[in-house]
C-alpha positions in Angstrom: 119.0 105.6 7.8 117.2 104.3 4.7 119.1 103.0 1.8 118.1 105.7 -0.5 119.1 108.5 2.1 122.6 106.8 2.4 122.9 107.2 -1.2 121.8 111.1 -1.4 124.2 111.7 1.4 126.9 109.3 -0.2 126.1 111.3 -3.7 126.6 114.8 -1.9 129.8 114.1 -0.2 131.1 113.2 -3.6 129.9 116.6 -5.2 131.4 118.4 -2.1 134.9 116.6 -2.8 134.8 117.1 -6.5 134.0 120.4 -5.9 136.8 121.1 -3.7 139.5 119.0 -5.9 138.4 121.6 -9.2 138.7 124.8 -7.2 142.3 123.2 -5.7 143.5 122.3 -9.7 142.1 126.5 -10.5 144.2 127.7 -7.6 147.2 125.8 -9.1 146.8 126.6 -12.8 146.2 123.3 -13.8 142.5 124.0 -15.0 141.6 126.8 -16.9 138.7 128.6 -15.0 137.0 129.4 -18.5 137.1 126.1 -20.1 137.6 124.0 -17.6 140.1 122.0 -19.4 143.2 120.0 -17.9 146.7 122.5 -18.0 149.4 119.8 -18.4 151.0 119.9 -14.9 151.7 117.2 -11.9 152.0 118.8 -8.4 154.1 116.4 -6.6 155.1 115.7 -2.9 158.4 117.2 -3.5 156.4 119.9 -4.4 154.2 120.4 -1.5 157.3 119.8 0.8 159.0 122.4 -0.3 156.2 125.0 -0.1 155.9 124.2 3.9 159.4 124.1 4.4 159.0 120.1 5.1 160.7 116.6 4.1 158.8 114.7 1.5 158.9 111.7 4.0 156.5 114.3 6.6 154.0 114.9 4.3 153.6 111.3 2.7 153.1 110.7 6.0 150.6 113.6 7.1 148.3 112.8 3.7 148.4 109.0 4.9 146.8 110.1 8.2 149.8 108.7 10.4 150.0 109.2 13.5 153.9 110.0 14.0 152.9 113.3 12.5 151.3 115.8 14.7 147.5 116.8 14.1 148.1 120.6 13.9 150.8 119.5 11.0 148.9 117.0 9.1 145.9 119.4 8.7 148.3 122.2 7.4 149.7 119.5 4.9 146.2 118.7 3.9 145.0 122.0 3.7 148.5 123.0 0.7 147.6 119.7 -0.8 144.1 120.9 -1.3 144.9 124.3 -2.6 147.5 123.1 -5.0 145.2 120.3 -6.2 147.7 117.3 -5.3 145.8 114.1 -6.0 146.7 110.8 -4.1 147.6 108.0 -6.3 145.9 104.9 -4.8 146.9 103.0 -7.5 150.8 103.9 -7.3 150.1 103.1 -3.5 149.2 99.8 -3.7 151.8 99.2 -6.2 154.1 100.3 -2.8 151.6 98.6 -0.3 150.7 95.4 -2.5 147.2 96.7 -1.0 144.5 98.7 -3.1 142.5 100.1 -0.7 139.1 98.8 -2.3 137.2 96.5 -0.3 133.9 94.8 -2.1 130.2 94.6 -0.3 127.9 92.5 -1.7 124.2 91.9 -0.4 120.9 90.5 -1.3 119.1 93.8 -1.2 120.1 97.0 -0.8 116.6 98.4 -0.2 116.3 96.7 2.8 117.0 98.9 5.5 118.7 96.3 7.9 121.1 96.2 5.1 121.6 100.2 4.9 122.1 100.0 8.4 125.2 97.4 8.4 126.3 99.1 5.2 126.1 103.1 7.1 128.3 100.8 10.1 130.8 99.0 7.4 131.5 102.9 5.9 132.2 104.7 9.1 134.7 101.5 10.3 136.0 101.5 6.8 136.4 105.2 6.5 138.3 105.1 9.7 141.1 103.1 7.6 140.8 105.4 4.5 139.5 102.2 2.5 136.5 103.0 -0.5 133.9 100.2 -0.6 132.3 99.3 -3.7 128.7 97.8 -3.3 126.7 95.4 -5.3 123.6 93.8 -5.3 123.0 90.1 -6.3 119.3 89.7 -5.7 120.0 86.5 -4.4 121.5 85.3 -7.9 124.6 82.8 -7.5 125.8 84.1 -10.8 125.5 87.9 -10.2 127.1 87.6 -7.3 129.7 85.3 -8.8 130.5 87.8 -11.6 131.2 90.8 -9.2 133.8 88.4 -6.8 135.4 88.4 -10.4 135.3 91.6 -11.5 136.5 92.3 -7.8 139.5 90.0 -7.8 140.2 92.0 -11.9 140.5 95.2 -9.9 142.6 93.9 -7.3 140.5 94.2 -4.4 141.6 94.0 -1.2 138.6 91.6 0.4 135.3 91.3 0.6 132.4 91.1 3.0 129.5 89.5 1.4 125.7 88.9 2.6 125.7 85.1 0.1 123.1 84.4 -2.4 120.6 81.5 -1.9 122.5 78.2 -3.1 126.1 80.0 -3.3 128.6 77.2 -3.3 131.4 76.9 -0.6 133.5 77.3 -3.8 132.5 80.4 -4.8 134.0 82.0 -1.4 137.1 80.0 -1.5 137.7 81.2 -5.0 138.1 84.6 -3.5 140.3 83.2 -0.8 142.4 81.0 -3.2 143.4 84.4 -4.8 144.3 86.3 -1.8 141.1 88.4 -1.2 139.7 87.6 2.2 136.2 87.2 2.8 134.2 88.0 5.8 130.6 86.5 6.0 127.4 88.3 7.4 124.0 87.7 8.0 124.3 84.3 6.2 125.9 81.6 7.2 127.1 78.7 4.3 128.3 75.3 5.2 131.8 73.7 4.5 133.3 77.2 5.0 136.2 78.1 7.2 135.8 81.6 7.2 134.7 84.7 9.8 131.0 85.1 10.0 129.0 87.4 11.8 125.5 87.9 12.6 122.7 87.7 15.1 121.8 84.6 17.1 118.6 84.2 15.3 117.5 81.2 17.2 117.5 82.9 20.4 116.1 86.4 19.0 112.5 84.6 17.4 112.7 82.8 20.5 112.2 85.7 22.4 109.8 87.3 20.6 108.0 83.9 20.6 108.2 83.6 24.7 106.8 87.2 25.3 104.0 86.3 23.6 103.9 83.2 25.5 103.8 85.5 28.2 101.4 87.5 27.5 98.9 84.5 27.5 98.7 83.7 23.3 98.7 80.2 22.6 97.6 80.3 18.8 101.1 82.3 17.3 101.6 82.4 13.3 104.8 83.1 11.8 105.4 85.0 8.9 108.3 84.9 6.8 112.0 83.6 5.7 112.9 80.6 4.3 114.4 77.2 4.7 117.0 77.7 1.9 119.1 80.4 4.1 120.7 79.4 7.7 118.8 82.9 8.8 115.0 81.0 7.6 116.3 78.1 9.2 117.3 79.0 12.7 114.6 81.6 13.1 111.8 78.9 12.5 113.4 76.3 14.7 113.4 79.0 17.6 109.7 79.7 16.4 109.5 76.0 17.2 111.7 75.6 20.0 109.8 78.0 21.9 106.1 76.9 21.2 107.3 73.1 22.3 109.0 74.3 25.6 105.7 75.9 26.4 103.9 72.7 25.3 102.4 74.3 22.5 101.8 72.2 19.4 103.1 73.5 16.4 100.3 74.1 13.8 101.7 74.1 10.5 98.7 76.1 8.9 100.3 79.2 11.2 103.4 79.2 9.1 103.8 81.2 5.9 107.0 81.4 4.6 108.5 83.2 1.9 107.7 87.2 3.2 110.3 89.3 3.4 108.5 92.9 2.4 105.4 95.2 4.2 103.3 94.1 0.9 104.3 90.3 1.7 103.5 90.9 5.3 100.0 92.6 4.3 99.3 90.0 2.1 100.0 87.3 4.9 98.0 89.1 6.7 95.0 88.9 4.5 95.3 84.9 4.4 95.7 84.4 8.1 92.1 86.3 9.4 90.5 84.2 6.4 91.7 80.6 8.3 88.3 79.3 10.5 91.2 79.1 13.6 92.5 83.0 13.5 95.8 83.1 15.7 95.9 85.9 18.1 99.9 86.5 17.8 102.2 86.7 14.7 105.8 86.6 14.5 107.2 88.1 11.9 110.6 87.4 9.8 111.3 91.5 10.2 110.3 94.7 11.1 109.1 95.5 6.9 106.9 91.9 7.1 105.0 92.7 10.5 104.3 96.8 9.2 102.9 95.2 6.6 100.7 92.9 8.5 99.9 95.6 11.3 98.5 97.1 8.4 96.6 94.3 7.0 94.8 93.6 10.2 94.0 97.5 10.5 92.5 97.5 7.0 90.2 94.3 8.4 88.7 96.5 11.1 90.9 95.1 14.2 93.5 97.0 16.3 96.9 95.4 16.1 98.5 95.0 19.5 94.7 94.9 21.4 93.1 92.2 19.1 95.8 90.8 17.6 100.0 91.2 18.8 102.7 91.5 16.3 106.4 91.1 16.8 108.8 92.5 14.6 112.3 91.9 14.1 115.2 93.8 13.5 114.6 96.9 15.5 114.7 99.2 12.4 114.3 103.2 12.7 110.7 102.7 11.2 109.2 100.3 14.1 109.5 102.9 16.8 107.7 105.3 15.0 105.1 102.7 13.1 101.0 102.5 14.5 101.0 101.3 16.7 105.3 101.7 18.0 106.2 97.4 17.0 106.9 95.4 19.5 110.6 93.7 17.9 114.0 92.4 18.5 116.9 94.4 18.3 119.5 92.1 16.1 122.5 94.3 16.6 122.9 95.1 12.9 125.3 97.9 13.3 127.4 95.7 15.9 127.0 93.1 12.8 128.8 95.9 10.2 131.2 97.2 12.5 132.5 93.7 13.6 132.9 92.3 10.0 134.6 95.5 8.4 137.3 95.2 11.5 137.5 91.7 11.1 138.6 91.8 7.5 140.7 95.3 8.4 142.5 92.8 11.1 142.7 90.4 8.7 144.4 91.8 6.4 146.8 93.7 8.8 147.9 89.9 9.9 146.0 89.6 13.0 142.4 88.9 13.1 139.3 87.4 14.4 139.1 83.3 14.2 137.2 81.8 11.4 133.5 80.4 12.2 130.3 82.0 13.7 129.9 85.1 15.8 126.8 86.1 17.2 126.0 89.3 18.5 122.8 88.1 21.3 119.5 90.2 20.2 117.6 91.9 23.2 114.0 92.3 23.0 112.2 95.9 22.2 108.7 95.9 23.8 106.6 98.5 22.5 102.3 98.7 21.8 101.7 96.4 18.8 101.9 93.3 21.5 99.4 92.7 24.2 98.0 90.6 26.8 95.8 87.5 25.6 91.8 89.2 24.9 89.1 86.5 25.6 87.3 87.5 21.7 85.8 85.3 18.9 89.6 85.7 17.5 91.5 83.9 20.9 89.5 80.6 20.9 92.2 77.8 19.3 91.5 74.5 18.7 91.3 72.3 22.4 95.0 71.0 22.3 96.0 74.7 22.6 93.5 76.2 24.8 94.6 78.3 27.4 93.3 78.2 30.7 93.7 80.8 32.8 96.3 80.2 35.8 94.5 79.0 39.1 96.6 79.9 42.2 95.0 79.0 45.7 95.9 80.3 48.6 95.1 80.2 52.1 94.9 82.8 54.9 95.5 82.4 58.6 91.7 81.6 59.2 91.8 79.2 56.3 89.9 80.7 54.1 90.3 79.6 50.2 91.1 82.6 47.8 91.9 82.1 44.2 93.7 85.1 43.0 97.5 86.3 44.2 97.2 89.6 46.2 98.9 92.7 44.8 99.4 95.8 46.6 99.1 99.3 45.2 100.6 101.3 48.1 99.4 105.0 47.3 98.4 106.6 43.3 99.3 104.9 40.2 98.1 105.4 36.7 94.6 104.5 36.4 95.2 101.8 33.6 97.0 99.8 36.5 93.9 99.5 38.5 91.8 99.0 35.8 93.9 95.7 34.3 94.8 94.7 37.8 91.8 92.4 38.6 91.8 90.5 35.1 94.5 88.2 37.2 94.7 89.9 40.7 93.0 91.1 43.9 93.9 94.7 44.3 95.0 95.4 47.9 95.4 99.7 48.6 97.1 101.2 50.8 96.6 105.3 51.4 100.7 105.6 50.8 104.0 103.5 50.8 104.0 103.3 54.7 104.9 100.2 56.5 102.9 101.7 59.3 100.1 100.9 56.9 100.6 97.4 56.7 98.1 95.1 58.6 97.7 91.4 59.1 95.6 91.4 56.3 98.2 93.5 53.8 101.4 91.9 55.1 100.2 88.7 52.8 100.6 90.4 49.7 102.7 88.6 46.9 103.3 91.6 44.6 103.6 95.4 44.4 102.7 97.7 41.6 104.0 100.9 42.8 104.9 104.5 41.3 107.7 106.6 43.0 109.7 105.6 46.0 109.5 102.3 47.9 110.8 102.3 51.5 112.5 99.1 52.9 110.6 99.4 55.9 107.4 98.3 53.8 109.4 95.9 51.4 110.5 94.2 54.8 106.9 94.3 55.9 105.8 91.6 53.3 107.3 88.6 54.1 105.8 86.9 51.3 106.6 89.4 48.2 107.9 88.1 45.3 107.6 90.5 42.4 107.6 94.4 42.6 106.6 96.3 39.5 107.9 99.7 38.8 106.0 102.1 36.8 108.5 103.8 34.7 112.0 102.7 33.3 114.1 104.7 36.3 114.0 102.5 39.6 116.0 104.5 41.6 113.0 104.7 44.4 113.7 100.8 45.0 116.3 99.2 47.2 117.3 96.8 44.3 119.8 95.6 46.0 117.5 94.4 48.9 115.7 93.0 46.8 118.0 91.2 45.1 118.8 89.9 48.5 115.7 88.3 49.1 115.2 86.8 45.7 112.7 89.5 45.2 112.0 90.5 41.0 111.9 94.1 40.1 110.6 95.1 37.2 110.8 98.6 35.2 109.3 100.1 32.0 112.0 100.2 29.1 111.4 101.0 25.6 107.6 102.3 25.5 108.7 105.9 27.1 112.1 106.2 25.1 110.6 107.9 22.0 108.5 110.4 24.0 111.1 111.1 26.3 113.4 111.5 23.4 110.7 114.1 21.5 111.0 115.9 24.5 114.3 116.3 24.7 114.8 117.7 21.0 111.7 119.6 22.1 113.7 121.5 24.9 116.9 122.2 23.3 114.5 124.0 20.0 112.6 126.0 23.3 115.9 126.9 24.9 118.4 128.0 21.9 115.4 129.7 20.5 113.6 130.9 23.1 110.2 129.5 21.3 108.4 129.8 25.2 109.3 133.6 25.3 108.1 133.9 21.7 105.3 132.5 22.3 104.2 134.7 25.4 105.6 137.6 23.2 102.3 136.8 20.8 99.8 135.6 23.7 100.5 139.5 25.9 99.6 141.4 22.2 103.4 142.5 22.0 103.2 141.7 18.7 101.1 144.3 17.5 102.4 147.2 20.2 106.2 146.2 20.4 107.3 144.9 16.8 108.7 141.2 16.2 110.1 139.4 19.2 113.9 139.9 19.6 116.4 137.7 17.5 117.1 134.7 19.6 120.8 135.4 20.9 121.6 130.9 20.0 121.0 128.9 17.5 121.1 125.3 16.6 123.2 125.6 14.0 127.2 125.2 14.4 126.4 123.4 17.7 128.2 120.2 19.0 126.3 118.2 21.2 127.2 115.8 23.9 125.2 113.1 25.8 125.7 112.0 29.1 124.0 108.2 29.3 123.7 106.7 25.5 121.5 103.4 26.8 118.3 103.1 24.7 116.7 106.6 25.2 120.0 108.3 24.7 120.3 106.5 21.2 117.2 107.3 20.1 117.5 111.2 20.7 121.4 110.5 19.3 119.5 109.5 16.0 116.8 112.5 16.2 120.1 114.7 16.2 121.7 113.4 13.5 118.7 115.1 11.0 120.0 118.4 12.5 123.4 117.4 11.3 125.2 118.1 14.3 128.2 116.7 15.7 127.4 114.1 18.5 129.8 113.1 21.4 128.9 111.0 24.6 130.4 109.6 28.1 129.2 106.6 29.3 131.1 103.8 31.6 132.6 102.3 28.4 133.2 103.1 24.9 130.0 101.6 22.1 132.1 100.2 19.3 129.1 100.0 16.8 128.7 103.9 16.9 130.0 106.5 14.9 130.1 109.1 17.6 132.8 110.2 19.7 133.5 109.3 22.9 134.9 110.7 26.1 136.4 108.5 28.7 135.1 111.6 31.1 132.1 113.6 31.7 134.4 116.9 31.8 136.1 115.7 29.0 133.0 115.8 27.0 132.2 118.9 28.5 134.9 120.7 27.3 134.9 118.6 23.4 131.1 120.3 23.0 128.9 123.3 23.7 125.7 121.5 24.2 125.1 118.8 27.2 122.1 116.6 27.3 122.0 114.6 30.3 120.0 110.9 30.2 121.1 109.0 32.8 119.9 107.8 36.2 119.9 108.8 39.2 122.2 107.0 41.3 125.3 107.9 44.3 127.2 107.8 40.8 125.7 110.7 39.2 124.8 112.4 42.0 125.4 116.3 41.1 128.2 114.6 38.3 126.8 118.0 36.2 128.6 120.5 38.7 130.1 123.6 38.8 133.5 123.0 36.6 131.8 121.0 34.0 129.2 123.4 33.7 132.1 126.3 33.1 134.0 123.7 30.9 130.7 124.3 27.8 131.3 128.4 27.7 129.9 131.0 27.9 127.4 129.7 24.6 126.8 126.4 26.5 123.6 124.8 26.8 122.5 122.1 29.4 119.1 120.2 29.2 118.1 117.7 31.3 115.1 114.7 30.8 116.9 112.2 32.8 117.0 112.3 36.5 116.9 116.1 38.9 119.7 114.5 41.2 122.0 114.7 38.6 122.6 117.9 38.3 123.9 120.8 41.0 121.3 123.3 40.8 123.0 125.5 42.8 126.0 125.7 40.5 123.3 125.3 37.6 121.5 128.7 38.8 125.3 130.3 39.5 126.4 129.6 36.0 123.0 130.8 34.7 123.0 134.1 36.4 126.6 134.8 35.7 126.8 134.2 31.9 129.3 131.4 32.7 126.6 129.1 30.1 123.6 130.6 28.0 121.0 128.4 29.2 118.9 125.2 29.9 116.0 123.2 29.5 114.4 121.8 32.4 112.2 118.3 32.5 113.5 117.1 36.2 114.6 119.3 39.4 116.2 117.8 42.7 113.3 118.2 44.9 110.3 117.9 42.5 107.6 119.5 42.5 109.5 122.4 44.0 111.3 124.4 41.9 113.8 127.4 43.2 112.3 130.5 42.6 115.7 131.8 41.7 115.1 129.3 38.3 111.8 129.9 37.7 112.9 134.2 37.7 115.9 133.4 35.0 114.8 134.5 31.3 117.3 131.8 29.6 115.8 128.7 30.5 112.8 126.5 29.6 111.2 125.0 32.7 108.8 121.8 32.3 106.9 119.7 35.0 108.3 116.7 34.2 105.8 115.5 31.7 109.1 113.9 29.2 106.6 110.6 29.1 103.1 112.5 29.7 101.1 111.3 27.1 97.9 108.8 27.2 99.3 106.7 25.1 103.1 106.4 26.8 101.4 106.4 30.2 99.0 103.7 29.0 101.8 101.6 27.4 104.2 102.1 30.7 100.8 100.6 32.9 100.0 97.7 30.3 104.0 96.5 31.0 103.5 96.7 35.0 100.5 94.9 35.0 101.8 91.8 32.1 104.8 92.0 33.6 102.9 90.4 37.2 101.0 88.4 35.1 103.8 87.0 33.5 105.7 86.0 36.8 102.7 84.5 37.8 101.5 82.6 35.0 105.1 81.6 33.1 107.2 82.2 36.1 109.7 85.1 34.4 108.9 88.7 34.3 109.2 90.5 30.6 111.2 93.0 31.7 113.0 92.6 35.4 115.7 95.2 35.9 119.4 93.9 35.1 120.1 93.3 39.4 117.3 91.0 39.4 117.1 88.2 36.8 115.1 85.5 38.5 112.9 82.8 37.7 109.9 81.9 40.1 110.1 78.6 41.9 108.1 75.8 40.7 108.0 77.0 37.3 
């Protein structure tokens, strides 16, 4: 969520409350409905006590949220206190509580929307406490953000979490702490300070941006951005540097332009790096609003950002999955960031809490299309002492005959792109399907498989010499991993450049199912229009839904955020609880069946979640429930899903996956309530191009650095010799 959005919804709630609290004081007589002016009356505990037939003690209780009163109670309590327009004193509270209930945020820049998103993650833990937050600003000033500690510490705050100005002296914090305000450090770190600080490791994040373009062949990389008087500038160029030395890189200090921290800075920088006679053919950039700016810039110069020249972001901001092309960044766990430093000072001032120094949360790399293999152009020829030469690999057969490119097998069909990038590194070895029965003296050699669907063992134990196999798509359900594993074997998937199509579709089929858009459609295409009237009123609607997801890993979070424009409520099950998010979990699937009315399933397939959508949690949504499914068929019964259909037990479902694809029960494909697809959740040129760019960079990767870019969690191995 941007800044500004955060402050309309912020603005609204207040307006909603305000609202509320006058029509509460008119109920009571204490404002005149005319005028609007103040009737000279206090409604007091006592008072609400005695109108519920309750102690005092219960509902001081109840309207403090405790937990020894029962939640039926507490929201009858709150619901008199309302209508008689009882106010609670904070201020005589903390006289009681020596606490005021007012914690102080300051940052460098609100308008940053990495800040927005720690701040939207500092209110929801916050909120959980029933503590107000009151944000500043300092612009990187020492003495703005100096004069708001003080004002804070005049208004008896509580503590403070604080993003420090440029220059801020150790002293400055310890003022706070000399006067019993806590403070909680993020972002930033300043040294001499014994205090809790949390951010991202932003060595090892730029570090990884830096290696997968390593990876991908670049030699010449710029980087854009930050600035040597923050610990943030400082580490982020030393893994810049780090990275570029392990790989025997020189570091060129014409690549580095510091100061960026905006899309006009980036755009700018962009400008001045195609004018130097040595153009790099990588950039990494400080964040995610510095490399949209420069994917712009090198669009306005005529080239194509990820083809002739690869950006990295960082960050992993709402705005890069959607940019053009989707940016290739670093997820730096911002919310995680908000979250951890609001409970830390919560903790804190409870008694117990975190130790002082540095936290990191560890970034994870988000590889999308503005990065791309090295392109042998005027742009990719740098100066000798970084030349790249392209990998030579000899091998020899039984007859001994010299070859100079490793062998990779494509058993059966695969996206055209594969075939077409294969032989910039490989030599393409095909196979009519994945058949060890297949596999000659002249396949068995192979070193590495690109492969789409299901792998047997039987041909994975054929190849004796197999090192790598890469997956086309981000399920790998179709490969033994574990057999792999076993003989040191790599697999590799497709994460991150399917999620937002696959989470388009998913919105896309709940709209088609609660509104029957398909049927309308047809309604118009068979001239009903004109013979029958308008098509029927669509019996469900989106609105007053609840909506629960099964599986919140990266494509579950990103149709999670989709949702939250529909303002819906949004639950989840997953193995364990996500502290950085706002939604609600349940510790079981039937649990969250029976908390919502609407079930989106996103996980794998595995002997896990085999059939896990059955029969009871199906009757668990009602009879207004709503199933749709983009993840894997095997996860859902579709036996009990046809059952609950046909029987009004649940009012429908959307369809992107079946059991035993292509075939599709006739009995489904006859039902009027559901909206049926052929699994096309990632169908589009540009996804499937993206998914067959990773396969083949992620073999030329192993090959040429040793490490995949994206092996699957079971398999995190190196290759020997590198």
């Amino acid at each position: 969520m941007l800044p500004t959005d955060a402050a309309r919804m912020a603005n609204s709630r207040l307006q909603r409350r305000f609202k509320q609290f006058k029509e509460g004081l008119k109920q009571a007589g204490r404002i005149d409905g005319q005028t609007g002016g103040t009737v000279a009356q206090k409604v007091k505990l006592s008072t609400i006590a005695e109108t519920l037939g309750l102690s005092t003690a219960t509902v001081s209780l109840a309207l403090r949220d405790s937990p020894l009163v029962a939640i039926a109670t507490r929201e009858k309590i709150k619901e008199q206190a309302r209508a008689l327009g009882y106010i609670y004193n904070r201020r005589a509270a903390s006289l009681r509580t020596s606490r005021s209930g007012i914690i102080g945020v300051v940052v460098h820049d609100i308008m940053n929307p990495f800040y927005g998103e720690i701040l939207k993650s500092i209110e929801a833990e916050l909120d959980r406490d029933k503590q107000t937050f009151i944000l500043s600003n300092h612009y990187d000033s020492v003495e703005k953000q100096r004069d708001f500690i003080e004002t804070l510490l005049q208004l008896g705050g509580d503590g403070v979490i604080m993003s420090p100005a440029i220059g801020t002296p150790p002293e400055d914090i310890q003022l706070a702490e000399d006067n019993g305000m806590p403070a909680i450090l993020i972002a930033r770190s300043i040294e001499g300070l014994d205090v809790p600080i949390f951010r991202g490791d932003d060595a090892y994040g730029i570090a990884l941006a830096t290696n997968h373009l390593i990876g991908l062949g670049h030699r010449c990389i710029a980087m854009v951005g930050g600035t040597d008087q923050t610990s943030t500038g400082r580490d982020r160029y030393q893994g810049y540097v780090n990275a570029l030395r392990k790989a025997n890189i020189e570091v060129d200090p014409d690549l580095r332009i510091p100061g960026p921290r905006s899309k006009q800075g980036g755009f700018e920088a962009a400008v001045h790096l195609l004018s130097l006679p040595q153009k790099p053919t990588a950039v990494v950039c400080w964040n995610d609003l510095v490399a949209i700016g420069m994917m712009n810039g090198i669009a306005r110069a005529g080239l194509v950002p990820g083809i002739d020249i690869s950006v990295t972001g960082y960050d992993d901001l709402e705005e890069a999955s959607i940019a053009t092309p989707a940016l290739t960044t670093v997820w730096n766990g911002q919310a995680e960031v908000g979250r951890s430093a609001a409970r830390a000072l919560l903790d804190k001032l409870s008694g117990s809490h975190e130790p002082d120094g540095i936290h990191l949360i560890k970034p994870e790399m988000r590889i999308r299309q503005s990065t791309g293999p090295l392109r042998v152009t005027a742009l990719s020829f740098p100066p000798s002492r970084n030349r790249m030469r392209a990998p030579h690999f000899s091998r020899r057969s039984e007859k001994g005959t010299s070859m100079s490119r490793p062998r990779i097998l494509v058993p059966g069909k695969i996206n055209p792109r594969v075939l077409e990038r294969l032989p910039e590194m490989f030599e393409t070895v095909r196979i009519e399907r994945a058949d060890a029965a297949l596999v000659t003296s002249d396949v068995a050699d192979v070193v590495g498989i690109a492969v789409s669907g299901r792998l047997p063992n039987e041909l994975m134990d054929a190849l004796p010499r197999l090192e790598i196999i890469g997956n086309f798509g981000v399920g790998y359900d179709g490969v033994d991993v574990a057999r792999a594993a076993e003989r040191g074997i790599v697999v590799t998937n497709t994460p991150d450049v399917l999620t937002e199509e696959v989470a388009d579709t998913a919105i896309g089929l709940l709209l088609n199912t609660v509104r029957q858009l398909p049927q309308a459609e047809q309604w118009l295409r068979q001239g009903r229009w004109v013979r029958d009237g308008g098509f029927p009123l669509s019996p469900l609607s989106l609105r007053g839904r609840s909506v629960g997801l099964f599986g919140l890993g990266r494509i579950g979070l990103a149709i999670a955020r989709r949702l939250e424009a529909f303002r819906v409520p949004i639950a989840y099950h997953t193995r364990s609880r996500r502290e950085e998010l706002p939604f609600a979990y349940y510790p079981s699937l039937l649990a969250l069946a029976e908390a919502v009315d609407t079930l989106i399933v996103i996980v794998p397939g595995t002997a896990s979640t085999a059939k896990a959508v059955n029969a009871e949690v199906l009757a668990a949504l009602g009879p207004q429930g709503v199933v749709i499914n983009v993840g894997r068929g095997s996860t859902l019964d579709e036996a009990a899903l046809i059952a609950a259909l046909e029987s009004g037990t649940i009012a429908g479902a959307g369809l992107d996956v079946f059991e035993n694809e292509p075939h599709v029960p006739e009995a489904l494909l006859a039902l009027p309530n559901v909206s049926l697809l052929p699994h096309v959740a990632s169908a589009s040129v540009v996804t499937r191009n993206a998914m067959a760019d990773l396969v083949v960079d992620n073999l030329k990767a192993w090959f040429s650095t040793g490490r995949a870019l994206t092996p699957v969690a079971e398999t995190p191995f190196e290759r020997k010799g590198h």
